[in-house]
PQR file with spaces between the fields and no chain letter, atoms N, CA, C, O and H, PARSE charges and radii, in Angstrom:
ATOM       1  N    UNK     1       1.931  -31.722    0.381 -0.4000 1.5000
ATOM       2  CA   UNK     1       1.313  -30.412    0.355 -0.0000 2.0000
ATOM       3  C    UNK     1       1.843  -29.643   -0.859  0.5500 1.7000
ATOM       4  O    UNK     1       3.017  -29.779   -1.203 -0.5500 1.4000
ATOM       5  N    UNK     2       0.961  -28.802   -1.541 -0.4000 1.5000
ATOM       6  CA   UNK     2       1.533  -28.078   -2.785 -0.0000 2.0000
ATOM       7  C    UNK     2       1.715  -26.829   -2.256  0.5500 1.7000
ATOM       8  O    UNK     2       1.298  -26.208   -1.278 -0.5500 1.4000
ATOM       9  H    UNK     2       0.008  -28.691   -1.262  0.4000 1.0000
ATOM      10  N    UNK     3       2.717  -26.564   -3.505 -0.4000 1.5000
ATOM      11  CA   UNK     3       3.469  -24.971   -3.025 -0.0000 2.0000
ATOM      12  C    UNK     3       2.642  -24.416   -3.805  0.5500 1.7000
ATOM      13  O    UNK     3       1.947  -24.831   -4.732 -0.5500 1.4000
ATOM      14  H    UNK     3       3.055  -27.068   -4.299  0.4000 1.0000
ATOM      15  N    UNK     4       2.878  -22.897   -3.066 -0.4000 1.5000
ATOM      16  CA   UNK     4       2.022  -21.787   -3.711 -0.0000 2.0000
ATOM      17  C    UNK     4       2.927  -20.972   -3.778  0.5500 1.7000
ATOM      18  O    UNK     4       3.972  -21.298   -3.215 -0.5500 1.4000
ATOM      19  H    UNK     4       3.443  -22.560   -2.313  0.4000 1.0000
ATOM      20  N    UNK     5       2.874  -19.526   -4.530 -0.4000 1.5000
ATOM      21  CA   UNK     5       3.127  -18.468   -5.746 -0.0000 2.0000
ATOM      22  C    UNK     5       2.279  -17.481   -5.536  0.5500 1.7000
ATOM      23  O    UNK     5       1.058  -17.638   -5.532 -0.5500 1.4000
ATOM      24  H    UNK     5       2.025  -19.261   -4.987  0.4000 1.0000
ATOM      25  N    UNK     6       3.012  -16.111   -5.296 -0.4000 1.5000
ATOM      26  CA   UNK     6       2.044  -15.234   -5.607 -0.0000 2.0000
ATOM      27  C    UNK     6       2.944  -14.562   -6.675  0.5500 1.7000
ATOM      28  O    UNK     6       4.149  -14.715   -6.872 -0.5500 1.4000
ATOM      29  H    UNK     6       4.004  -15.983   -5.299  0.4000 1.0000
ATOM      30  N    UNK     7       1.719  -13.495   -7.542 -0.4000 1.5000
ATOM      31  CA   UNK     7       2.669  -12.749   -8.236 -0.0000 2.0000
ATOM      32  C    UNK     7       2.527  -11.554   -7.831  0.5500 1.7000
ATOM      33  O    UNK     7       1.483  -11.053   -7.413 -0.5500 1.4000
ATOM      34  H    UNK     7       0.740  -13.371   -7.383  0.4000 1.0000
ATOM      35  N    UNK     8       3.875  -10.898   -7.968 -0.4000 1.5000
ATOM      36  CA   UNK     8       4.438   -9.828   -7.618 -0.0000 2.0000
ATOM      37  C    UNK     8       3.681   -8.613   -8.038  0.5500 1.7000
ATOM      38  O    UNK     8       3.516   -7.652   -7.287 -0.5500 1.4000
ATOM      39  H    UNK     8       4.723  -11.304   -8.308  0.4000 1.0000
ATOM      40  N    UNK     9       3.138   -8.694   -9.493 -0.4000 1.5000
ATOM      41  CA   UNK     9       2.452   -7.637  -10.618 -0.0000 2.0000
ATOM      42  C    UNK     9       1.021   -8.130  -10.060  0.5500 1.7000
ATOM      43  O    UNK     9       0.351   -9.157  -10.165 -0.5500 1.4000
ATOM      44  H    UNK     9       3.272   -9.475  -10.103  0.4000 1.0000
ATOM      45  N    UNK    10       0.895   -6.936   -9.441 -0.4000 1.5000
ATOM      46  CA   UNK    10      -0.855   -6.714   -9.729 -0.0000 2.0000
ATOM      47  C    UNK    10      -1.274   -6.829  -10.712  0.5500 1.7000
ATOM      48  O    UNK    10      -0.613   -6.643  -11.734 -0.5500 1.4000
ATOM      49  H    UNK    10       1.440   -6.102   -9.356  0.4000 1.0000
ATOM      50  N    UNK    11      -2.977   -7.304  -10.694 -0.4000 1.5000
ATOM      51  CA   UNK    11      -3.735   -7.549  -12.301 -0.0000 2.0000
ATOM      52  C    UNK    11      -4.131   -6.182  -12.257  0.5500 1.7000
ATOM      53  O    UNK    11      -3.349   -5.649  -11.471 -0.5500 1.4000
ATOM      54  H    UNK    11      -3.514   -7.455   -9.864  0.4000 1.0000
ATOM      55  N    UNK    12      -4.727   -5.553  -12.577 -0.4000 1.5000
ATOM      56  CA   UNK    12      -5.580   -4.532  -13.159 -0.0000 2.0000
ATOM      57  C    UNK    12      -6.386   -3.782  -12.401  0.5500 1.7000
ATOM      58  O    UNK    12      -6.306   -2.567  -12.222 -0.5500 1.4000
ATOM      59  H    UNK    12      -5.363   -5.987  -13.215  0.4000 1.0000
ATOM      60  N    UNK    13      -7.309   -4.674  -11.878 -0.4000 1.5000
ATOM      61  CA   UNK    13      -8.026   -4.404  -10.228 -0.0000 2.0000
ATOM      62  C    UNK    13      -7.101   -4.593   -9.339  0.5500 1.7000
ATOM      63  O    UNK    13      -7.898   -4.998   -8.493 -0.5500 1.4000
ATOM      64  H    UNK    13      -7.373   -5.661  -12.024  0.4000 1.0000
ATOM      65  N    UNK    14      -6.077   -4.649   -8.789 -0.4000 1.5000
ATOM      66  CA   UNK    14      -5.196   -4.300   -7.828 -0.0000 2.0000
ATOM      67  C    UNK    14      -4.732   -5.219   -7.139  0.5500 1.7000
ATOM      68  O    UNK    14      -3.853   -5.118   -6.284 -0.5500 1.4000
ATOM      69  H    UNK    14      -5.430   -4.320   -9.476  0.4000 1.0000
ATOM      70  N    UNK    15      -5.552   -6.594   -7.625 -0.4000 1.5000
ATOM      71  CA   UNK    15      -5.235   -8.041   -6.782 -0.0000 2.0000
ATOM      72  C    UNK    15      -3.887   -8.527   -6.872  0.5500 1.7000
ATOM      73  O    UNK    15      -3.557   -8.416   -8.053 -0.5500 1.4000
ATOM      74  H    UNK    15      -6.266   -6.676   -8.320  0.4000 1.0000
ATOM      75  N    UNK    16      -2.979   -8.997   -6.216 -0.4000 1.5000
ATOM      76  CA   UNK    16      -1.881   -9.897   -6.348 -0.0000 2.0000
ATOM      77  C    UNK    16      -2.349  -11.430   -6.336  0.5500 1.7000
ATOM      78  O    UNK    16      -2.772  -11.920   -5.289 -0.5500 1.4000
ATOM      79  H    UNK    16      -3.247   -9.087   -5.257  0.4000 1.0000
ATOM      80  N    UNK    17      -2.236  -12.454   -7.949 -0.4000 1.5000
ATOM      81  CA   UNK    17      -3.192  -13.537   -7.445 -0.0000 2.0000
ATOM      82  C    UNK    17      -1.927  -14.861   -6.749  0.5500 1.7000
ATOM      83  O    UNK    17      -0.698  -14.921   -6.759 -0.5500 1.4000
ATOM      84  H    UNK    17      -1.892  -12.057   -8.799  0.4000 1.0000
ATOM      85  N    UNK    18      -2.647  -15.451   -6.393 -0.4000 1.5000
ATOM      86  CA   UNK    18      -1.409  -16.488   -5.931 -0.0000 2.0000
ATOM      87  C    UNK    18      -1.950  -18.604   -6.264  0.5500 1.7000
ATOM      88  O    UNK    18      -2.781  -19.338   -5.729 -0.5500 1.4000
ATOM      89  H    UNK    18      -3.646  -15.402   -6.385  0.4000 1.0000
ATOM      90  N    UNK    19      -1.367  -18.720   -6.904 -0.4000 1.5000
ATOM      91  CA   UNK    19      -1.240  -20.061   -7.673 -0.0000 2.0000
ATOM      92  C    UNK    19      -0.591  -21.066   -6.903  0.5500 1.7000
ATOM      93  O    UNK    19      -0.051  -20.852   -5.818 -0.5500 1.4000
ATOM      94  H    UNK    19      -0.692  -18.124   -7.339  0.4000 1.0000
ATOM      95  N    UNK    20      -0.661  -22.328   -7.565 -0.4000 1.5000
ATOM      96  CA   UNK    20      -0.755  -23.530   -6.314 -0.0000 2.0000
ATOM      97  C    UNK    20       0.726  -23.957   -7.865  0.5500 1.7000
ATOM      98  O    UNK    20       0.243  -23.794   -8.986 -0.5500 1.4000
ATOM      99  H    UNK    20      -1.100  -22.502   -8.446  0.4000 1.0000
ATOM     100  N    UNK    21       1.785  -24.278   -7.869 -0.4000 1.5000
ATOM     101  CA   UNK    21       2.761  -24.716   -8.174 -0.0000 2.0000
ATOM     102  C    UNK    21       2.130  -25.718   -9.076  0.5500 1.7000
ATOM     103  O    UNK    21       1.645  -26.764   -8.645 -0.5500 1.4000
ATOM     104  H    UNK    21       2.177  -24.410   -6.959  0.4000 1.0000
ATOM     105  N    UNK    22       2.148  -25.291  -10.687 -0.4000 1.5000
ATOM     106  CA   UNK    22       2.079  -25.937  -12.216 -0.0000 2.0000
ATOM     107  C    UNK    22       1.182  -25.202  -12.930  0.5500 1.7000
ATOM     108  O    UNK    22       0.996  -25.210  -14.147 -0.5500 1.4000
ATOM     109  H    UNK    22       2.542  -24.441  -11.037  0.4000 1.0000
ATOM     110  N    UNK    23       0.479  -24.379  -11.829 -0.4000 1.5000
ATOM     111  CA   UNK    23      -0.780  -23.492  -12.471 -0.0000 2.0000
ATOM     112  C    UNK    23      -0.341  -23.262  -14.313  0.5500 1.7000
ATOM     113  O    UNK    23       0.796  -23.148  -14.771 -0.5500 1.4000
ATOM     114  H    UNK    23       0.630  -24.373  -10.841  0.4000 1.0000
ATOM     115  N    UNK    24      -1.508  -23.251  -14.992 -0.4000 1.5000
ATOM     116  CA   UNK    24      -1.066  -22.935  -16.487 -0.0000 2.0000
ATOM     117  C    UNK    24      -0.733  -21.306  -16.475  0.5500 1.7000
ATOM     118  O    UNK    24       0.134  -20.771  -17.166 -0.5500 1.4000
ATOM     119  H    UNK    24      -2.432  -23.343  -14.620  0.4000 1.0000
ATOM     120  N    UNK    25      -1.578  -20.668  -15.577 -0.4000 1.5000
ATOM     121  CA   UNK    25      -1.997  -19.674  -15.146 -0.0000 2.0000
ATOM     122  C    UNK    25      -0.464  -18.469  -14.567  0.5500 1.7000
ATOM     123  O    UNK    25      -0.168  -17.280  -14.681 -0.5500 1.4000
ATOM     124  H    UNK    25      -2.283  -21.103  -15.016  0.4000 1.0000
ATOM     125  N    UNK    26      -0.053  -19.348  -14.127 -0.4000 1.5000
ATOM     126  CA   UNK    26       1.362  -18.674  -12.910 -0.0000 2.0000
ATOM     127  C    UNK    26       1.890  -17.932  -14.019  0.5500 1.7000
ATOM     128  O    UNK    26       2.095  -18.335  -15.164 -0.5500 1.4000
ATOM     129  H    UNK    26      -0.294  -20.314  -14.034  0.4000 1.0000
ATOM     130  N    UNK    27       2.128  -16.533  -13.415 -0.4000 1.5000
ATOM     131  CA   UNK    27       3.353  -15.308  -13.358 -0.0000 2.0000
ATOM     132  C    UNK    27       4.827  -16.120  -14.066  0.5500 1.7000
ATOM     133  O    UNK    27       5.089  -17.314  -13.924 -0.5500 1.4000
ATOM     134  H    UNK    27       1.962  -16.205  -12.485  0.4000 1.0000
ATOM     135  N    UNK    28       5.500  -15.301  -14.692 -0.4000 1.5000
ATOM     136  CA   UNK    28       6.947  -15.806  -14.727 -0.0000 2.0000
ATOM     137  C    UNK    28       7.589  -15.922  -13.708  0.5500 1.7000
ATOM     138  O    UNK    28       7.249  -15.483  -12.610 -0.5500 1.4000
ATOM     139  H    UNK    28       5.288  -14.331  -14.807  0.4000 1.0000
ATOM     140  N    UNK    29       8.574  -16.517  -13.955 -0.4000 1.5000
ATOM     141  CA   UNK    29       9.639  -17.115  -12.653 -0.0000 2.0000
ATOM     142  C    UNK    29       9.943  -15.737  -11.529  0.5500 1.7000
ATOM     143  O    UNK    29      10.027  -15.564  -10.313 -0.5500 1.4000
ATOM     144  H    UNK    29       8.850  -16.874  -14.847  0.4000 1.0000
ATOM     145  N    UNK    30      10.035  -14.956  -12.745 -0.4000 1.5000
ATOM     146  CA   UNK    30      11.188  -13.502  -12.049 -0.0000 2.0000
ATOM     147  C    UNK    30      10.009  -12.793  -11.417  0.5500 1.7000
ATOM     148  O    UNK    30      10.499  -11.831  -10.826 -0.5500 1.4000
ATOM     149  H    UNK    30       9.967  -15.096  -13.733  0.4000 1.0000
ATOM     150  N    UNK    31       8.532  -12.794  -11.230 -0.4000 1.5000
ATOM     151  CA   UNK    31       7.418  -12.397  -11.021 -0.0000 2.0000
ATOM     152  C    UNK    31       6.851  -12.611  -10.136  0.5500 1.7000
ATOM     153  O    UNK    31       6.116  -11.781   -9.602 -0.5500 1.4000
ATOM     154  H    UNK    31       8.134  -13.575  -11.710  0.4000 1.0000
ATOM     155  N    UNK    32       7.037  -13.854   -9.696 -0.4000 1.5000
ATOM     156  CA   UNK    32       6.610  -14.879   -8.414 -0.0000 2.0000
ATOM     157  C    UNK    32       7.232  -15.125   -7.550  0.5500 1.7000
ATOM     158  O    UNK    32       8.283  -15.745   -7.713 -0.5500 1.4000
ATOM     159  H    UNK    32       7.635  -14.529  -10.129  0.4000 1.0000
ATOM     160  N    UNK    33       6.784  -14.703   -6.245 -0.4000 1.5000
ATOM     161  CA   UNK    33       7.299  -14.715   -4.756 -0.0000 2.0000
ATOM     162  C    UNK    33       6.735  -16.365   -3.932  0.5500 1.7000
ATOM     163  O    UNK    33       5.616  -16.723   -3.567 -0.5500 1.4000
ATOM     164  H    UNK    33       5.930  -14.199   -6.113  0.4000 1.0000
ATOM     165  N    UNK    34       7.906  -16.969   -3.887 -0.4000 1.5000
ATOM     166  CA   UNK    34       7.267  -18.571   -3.090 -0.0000 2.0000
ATOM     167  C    UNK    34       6.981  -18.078   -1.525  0.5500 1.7000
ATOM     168  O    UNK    34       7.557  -17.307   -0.757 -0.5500 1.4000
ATOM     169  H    UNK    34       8.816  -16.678   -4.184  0.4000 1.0000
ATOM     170  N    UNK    35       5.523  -19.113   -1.431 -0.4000 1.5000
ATOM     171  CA   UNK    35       4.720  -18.912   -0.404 -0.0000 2.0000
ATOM     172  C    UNK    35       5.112  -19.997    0.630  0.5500 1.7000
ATOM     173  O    UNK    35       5.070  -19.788    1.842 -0.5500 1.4000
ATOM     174  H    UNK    35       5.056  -19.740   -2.054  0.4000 1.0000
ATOM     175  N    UNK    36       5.387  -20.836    0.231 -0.4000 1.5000
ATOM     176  CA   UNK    36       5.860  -21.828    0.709 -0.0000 2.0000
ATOM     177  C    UNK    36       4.775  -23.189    0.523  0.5500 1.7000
ATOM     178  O    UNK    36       3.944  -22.977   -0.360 -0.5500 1.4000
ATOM     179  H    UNK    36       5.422  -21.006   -0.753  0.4000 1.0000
ATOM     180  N    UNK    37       4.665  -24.329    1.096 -0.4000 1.5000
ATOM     181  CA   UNK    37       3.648  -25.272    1.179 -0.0000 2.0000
ATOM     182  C    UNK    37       2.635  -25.171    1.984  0.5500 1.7000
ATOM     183  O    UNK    37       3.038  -24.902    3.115 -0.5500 1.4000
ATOM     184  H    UNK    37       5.340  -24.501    1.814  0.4000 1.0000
ATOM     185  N    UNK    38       1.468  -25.265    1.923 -0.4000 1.5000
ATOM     186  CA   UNK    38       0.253  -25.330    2.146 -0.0000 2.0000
ATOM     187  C    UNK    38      -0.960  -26.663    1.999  0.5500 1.7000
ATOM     188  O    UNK    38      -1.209  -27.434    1.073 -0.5500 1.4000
ATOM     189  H    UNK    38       1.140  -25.483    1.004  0.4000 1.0000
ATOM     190  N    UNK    39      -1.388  -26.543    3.010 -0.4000 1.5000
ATOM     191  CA   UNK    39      -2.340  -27.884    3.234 -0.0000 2.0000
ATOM     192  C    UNK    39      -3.609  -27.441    1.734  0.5500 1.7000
ATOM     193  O    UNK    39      -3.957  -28.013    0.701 -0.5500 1.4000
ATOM     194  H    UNK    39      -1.186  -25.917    3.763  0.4000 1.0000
ATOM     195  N    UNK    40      -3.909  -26.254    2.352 -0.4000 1.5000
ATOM     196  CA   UNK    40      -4.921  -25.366    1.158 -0.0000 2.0000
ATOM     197  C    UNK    40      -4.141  -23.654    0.652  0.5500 1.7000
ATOM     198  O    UNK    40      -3.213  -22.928    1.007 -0.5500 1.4000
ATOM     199  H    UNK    40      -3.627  -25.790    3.192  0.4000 1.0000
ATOM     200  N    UNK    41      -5.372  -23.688   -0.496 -0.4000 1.5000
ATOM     201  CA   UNK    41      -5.274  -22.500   -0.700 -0.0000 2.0000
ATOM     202  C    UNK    41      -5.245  -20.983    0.485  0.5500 1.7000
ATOM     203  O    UNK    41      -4.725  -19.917    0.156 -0.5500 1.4000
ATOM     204  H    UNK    41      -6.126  -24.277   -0.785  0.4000 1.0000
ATOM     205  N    UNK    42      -5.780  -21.177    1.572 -0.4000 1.5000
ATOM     206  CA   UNK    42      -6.630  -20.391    2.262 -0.0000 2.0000
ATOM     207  C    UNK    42      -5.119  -20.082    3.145  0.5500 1.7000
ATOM     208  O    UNK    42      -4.625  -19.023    3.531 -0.5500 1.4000
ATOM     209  H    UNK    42      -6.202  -22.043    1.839  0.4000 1.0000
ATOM     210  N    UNK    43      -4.729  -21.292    3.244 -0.4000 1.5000
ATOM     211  CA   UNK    43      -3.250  -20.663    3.931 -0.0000 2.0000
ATOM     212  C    UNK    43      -1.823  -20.131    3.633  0.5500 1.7000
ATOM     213  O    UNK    43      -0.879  -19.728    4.314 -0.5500 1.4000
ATOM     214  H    UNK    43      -5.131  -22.152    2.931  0.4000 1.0000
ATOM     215  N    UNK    44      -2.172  -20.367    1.873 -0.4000 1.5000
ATOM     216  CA   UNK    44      -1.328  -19.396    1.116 -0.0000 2.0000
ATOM     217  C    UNK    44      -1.907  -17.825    0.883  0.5500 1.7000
ATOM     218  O    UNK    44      -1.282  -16.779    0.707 -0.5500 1.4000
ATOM     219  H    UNK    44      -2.938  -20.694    1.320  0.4000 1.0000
ATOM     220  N    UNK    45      -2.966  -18.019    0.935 -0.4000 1.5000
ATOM     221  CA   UNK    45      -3.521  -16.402    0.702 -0.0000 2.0000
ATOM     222  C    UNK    45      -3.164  -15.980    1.850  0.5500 1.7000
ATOM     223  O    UNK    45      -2.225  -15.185    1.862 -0.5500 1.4000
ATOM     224  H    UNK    45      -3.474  -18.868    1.078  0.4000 1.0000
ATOM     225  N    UNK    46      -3.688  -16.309    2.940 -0.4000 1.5000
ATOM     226  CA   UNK    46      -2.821  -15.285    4.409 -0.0000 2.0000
ATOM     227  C    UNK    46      -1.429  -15.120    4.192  0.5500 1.7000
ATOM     228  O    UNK    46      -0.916  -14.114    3.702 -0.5500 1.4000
ATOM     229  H    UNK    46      -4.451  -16.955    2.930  0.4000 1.0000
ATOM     230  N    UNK    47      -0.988  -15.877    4.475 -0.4000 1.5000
ATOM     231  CA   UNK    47       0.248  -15.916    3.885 -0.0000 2.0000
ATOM     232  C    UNK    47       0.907  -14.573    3.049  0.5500 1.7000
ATOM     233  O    UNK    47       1.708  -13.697    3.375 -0.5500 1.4000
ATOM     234  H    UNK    47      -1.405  -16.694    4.873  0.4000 1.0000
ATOM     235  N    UNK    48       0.189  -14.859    1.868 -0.4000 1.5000
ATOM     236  CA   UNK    48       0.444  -13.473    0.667 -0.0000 2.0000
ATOM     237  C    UNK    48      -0.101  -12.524    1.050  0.5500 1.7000
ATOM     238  O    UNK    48       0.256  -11.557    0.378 -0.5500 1.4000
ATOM     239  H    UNK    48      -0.462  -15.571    1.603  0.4000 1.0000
ATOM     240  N    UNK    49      -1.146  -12.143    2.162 -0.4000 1.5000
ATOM     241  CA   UNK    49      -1.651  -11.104    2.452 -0.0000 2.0000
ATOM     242  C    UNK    49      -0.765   -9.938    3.304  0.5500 1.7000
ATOM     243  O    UNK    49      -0.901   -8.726    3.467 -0.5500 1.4000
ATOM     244  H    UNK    49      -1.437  -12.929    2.707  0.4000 1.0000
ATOM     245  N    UNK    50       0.034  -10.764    3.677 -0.4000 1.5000
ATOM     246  CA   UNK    50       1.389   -9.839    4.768 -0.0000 2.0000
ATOM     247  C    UNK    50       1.938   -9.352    3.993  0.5500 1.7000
ATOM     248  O    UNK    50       2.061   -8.168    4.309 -0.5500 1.4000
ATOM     249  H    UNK    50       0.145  -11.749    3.544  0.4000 1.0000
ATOM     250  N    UNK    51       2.506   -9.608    2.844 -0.4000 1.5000
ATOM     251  CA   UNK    51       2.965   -8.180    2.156 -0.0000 2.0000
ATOM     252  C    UNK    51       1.782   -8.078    1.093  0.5500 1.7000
ATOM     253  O    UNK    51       1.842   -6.928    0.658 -0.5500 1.4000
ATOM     254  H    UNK    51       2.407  -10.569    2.587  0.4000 1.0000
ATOM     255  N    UNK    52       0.804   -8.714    0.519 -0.4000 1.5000
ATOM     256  CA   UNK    52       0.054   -7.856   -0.520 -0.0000 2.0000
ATOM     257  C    UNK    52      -1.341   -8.072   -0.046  0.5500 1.7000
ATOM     258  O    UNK    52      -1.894   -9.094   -0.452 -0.5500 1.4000
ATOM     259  H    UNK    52       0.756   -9.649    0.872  0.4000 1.0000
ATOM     260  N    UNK    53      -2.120   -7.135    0.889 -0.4000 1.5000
ATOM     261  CA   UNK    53      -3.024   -7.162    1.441 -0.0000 2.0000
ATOM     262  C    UNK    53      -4.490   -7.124    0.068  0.5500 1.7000
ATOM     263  O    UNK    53      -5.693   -7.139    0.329 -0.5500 1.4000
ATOM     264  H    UNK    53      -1.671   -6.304    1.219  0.4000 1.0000
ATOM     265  N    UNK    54      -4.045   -7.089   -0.912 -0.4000 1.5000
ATOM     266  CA   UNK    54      -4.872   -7.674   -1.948 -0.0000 2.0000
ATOM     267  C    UNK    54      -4.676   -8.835   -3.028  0.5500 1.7000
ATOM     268  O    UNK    54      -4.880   -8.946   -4.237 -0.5500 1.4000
ATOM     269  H    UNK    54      -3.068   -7.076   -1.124  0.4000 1.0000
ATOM     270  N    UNK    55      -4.092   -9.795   -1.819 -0.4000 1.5000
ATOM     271  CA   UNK    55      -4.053  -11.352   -2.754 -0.0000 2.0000
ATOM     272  C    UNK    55      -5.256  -11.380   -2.620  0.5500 1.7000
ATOM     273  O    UNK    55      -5.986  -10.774   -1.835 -0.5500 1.4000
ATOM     274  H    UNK    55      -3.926   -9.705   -0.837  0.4000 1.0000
ATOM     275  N    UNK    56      -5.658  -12.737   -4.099 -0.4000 1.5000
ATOM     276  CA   UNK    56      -6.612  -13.239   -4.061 -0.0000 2.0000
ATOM     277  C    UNK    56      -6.464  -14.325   -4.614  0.5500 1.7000
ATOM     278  O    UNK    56      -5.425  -14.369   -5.273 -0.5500 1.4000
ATOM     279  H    UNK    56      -5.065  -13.229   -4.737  0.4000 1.0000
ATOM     280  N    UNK    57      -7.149  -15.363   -4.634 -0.4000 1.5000
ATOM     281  CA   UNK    57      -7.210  -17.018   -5.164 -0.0000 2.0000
ATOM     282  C    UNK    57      -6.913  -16.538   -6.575  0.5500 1.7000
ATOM     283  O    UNK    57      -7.207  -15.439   -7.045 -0.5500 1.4000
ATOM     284  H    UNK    57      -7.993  -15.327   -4.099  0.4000 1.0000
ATOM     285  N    UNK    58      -6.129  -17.786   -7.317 -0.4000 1.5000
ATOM     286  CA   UNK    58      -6.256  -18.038   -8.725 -0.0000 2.0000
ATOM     287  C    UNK    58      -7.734  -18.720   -8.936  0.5500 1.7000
ATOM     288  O    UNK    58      -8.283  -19.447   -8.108 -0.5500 1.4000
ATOM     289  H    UNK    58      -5.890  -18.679   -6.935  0.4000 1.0000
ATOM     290  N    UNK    59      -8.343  -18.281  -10.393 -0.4000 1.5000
ATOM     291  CA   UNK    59      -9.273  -18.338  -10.739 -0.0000 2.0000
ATOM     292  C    UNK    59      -9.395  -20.192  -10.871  0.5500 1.7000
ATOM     293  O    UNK    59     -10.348  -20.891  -10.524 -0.5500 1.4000
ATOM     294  H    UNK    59      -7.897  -17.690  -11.065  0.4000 1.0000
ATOM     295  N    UNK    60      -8.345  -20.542  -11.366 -0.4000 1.5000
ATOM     296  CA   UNK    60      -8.140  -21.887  -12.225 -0.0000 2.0000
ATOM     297  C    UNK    60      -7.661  -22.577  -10.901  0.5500 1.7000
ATOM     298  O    UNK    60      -8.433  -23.450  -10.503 -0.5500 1.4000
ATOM     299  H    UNK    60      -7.571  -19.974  -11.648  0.4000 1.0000
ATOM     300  N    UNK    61      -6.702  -22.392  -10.246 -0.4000 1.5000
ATOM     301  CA   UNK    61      -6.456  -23.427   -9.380 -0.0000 2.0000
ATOM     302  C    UNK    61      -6.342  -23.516   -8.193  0.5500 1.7000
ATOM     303  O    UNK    61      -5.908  -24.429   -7.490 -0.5500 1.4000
ATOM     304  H    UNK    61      -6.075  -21.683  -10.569  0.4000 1.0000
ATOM     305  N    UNK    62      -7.043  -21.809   -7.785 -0.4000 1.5000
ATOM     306  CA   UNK    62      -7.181  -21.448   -6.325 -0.0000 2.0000
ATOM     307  C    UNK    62      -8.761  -21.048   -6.167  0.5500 1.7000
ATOM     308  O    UNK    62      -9.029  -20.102   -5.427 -0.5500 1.4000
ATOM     309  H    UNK    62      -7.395  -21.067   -8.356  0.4000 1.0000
ATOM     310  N    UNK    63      -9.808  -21.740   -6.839 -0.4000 1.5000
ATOM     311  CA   UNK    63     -10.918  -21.443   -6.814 -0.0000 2.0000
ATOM     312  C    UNK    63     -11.686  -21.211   -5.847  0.5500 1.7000
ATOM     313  O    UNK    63     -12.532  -20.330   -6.001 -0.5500 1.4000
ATOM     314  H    UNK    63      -9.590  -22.509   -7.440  0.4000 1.0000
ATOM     315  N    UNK    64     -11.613  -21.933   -4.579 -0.4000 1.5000
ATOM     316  CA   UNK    64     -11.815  -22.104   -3.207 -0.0000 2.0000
ATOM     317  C    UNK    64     -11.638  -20.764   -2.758  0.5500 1.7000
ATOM     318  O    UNK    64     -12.447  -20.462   -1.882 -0.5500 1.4000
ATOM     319  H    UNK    64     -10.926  -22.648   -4.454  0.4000 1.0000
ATOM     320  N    UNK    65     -10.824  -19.847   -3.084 -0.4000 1.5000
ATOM     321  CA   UNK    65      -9.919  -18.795   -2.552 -0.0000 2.0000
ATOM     322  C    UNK    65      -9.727  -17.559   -3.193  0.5500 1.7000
ATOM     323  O    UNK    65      -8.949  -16.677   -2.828 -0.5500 1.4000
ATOM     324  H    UNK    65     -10.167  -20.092   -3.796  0.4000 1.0000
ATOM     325  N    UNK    66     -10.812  -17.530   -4.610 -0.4000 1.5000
ATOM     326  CA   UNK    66     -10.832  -16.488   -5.376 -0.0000 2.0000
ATOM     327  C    UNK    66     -12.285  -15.449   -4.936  0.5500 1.7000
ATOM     328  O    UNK    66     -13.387  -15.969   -4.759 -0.5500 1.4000
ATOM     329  H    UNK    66     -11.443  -18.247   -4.907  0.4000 1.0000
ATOM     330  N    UNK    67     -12.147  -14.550   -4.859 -0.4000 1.5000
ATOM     331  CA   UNK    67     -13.091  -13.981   -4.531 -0.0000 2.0000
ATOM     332  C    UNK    67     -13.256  -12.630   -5.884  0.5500 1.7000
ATOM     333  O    UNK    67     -12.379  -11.967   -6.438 -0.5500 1.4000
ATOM     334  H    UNK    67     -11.252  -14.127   -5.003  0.4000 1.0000
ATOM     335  N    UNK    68     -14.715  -12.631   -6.050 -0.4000 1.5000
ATOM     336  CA   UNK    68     -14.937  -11.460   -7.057 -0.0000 2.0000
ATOM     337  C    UNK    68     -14.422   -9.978   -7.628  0.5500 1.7000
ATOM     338  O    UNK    68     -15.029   -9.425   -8.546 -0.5500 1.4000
ATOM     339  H    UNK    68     -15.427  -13.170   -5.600  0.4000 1.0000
């Protein structure tokens, strides 16, 4: 199962996004809160939603899980 990442810094629109562990994409080290392992994306976003009720999929490697 791959680990997931959220980052800490909101983008712009207010999302916290959260990445699947190698993303090209991923936050710096000091930026990123581990989600732990996950079968999918869908159960790292809940996951990140308990403290940042505006995660959303990475574009690149949480596509399944990104929403507009």
């Amino acid at each position: 199962m791959p680990n997931y990442y959220v980052n800490r810094n909101a983008q712009s629109n207010g999302d916290h996004e959260v990445h699947e562990g190698g993303c090209g994409h991923s936050p710096d080290l000091e930026n990123r809160r581990h989600l732990g392992s996950h079968v999918t994306c869908r159960g790292a976003v809940r996951e990140a939603k308990k403290t940042y009720p505006t995660a959303n999929g990475c574009y690149y490697c949480c596509n399944d899980c990104h929403t507009s």
